[in-house]
N, C-alpha and C positions, 0 to 999 in steps of 0.2 A: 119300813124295812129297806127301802131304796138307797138312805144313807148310810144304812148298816152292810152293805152290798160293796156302795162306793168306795167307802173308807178300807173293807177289805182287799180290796183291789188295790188301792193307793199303797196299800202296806205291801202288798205283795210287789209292786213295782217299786217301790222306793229299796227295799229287800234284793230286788233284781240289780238295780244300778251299784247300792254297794257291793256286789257280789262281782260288780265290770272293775271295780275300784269308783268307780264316781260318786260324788257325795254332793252335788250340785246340780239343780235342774230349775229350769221355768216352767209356771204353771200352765203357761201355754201346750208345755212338753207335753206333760202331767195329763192334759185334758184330751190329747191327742193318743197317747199310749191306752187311755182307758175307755175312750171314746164314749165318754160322757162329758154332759154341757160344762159350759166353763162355768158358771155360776155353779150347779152341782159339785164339780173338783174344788174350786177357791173354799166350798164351804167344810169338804172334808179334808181339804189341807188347812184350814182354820182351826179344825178339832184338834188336830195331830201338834198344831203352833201349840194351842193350850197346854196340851200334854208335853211342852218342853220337845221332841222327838226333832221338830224342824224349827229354821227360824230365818227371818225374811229381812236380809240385809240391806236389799234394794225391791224398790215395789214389782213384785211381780216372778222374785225372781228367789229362791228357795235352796236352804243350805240342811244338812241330814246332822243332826245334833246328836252324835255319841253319847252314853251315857257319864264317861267320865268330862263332858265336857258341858254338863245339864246345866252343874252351878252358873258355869259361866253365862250359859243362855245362850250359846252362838259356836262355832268354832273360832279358835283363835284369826285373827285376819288372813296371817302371811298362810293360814292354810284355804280361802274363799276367795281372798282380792284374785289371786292369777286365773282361776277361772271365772268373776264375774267381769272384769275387765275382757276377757275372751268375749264373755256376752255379749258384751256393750262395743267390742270392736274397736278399743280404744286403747291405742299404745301407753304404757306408761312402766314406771320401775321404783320401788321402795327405794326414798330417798330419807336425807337430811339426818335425824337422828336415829331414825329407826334405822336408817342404813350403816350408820357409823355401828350401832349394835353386834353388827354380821363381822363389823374386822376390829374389834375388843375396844371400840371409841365409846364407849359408855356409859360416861362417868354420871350423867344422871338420868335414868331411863325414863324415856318419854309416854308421857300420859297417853297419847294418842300413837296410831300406827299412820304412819304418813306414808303418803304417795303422789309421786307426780305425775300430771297427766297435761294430755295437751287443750281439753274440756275443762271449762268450770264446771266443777260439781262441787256441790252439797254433800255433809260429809254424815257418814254412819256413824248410827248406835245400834248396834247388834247386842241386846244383853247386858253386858261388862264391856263388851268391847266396841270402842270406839277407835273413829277412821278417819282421818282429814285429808281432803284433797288438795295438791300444791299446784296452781297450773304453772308450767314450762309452755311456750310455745314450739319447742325443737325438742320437746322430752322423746321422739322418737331418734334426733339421731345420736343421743348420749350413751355413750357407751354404759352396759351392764353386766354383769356377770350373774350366773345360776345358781342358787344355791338350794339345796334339795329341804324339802319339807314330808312330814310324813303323808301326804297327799298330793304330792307332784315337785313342781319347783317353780320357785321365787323373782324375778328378777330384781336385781340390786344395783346400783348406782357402784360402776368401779370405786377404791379408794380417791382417785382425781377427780372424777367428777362430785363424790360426797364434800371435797373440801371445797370446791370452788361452792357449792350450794348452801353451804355453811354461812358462808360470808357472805352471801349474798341475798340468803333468804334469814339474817341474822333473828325477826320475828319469830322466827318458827323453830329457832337453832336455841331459844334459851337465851337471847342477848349476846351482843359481841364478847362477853367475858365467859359465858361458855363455849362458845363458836373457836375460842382461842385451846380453853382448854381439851375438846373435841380434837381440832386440829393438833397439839402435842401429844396424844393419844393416836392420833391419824398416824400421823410421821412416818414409823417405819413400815407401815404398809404403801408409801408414796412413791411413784417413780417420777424423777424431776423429769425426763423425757416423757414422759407422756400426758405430762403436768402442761407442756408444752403445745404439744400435740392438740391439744383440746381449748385450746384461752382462747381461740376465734369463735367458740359454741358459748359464749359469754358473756354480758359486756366487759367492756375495757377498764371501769372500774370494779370489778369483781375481781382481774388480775390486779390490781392494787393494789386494793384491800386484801388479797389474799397473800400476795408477796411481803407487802407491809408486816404482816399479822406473823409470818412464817419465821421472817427474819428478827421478830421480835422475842421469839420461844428459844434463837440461836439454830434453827434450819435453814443455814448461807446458800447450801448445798441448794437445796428445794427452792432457794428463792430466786437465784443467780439467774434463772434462764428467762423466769419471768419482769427480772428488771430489763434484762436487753428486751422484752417482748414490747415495754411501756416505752423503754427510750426509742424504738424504732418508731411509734407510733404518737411521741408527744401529746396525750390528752389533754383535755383542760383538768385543770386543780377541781379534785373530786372530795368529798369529806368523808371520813373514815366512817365517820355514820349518819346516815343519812336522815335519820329522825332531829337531831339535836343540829342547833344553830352552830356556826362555822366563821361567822363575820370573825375577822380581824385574828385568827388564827393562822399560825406561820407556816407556809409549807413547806414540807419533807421532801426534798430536791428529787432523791431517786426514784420516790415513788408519786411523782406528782399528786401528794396525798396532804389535806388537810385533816392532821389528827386533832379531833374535838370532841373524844372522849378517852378517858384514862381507864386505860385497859387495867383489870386483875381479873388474869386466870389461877381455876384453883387447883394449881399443881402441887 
């Protein structure tokens, strides 16, 4: 009857926190709120996991699964990452193509919900929904903006910073021929001033590739500020991409850029 006790208790406090708005706690919390052993709590938060009700995205660490959201087995990410990242104490913002999503760059929605941090980690499966983590080493001082979810809010990679991550995490972007077509989609949410503003949080072939790429969709506008950034700084001849061989390919003067792959985006 001890477990039947527990468990009641669990429900009544799990009941309490949605009632604060909260839908996110450790079992740590958990075992502290009820003041019973943590082996006791883990095992009646175990039952309630069975019963679909919660579900444990990171070890230890426990999300309040709505009923419209049971199929799924989890809550959608962008409503759990902003508070389990709180947990973990670890800066980071929905990038790459999950963040192109938020300003209508969409054109093919990404399997996974990415995010960058400044931590390697190991990325979730919650249910349906899966999480990958991208590490930045400076993802704390990249600009983001808030964007509200029905459980708090977001942070998001401005439009600048999502293009420059485009092309430079081109893996995770869908290959340079989606990266391109993202970015034509990017476009009019870009400011070439602030496009600016940010090409020293980067490497110096990332403003290449990214100018290169810009001025290839006919975004002169958006590229113009970035080619004075490269001739200021003369890099070495970088290749447009960096997986594929480069020998004996001609370089593109403005953009001290070896192109050695033949772009098609699908515009």
């Amino acid at each position: 009857m001890i477990h039947v006790f527990i468990s009641m208790n669990l429900i009544r406090y799990i009941d309490g926190l949605q009632e604060k708005g909260l839908f996110c706690f450790s079992g740590a919390e958990a075992a502290s709120a009820l003041g019973s052993g943590v082996d006791a709590t883990r095992a009646a938060l175990r039952r309630l996991r069975h019963k679909g009700a919660l579900a444990m995205p990171f070890r230890g660490y426990y999300v309040i699964v709505p009923p419209e959201y049971r199929q799924m087995g989890c809550l959608p990410a962008n409503q759990f990452i902003p508070a389990l990242m709180e947990h973990l104490k670890e800066p980071y913002y929905t990038g790459i193509l999950s963040a192109g999503e938020f300003y209508g760059a969409a054109h093919q929605r990404p399997q996974t919900f990415q995010v960058v941090t400044e931590e390697s980690r190991t990325g979730i499966v919650c249910g349906t929904v899966k999480v990958v983590f991208i590490k930045r080493n400076n993802a704390a001082l990249m600009p983001t903006r808030d964007f509200k979810t029905p459980r708090g809010y977001l942070k998001v990679s401005t439009p600048e910073v999502t293009a420059f991550d485009v092309v430079g995490y081109p893996h995770h972007a869908g290959g340079l021929d989606n990266a391109v077509t993202v970015l034509a989609e990017l476009a009019e949410s870009l400011d070439a001033e602030k496009l600016i503003s940010i090409t020293g949080l980067s490497p110096i072939t990332w403003t290449q590739r990214l100018g290169y790429l810009l001025e290839m969709i006919g975004e002169e506008k958006l590229a113009q500020g970035l080619a004075v950034y490269v001739a200021e700084r003369k890099p070495v001849p970088a290749p447009l991409s960096p997986s594929r061989p480069f020998h004996g390919i001609r370089q593109n003067l403005r953009w001290r850029l070896l192109p050695n792959e033949k772009i098609s985006p699908d515009l």
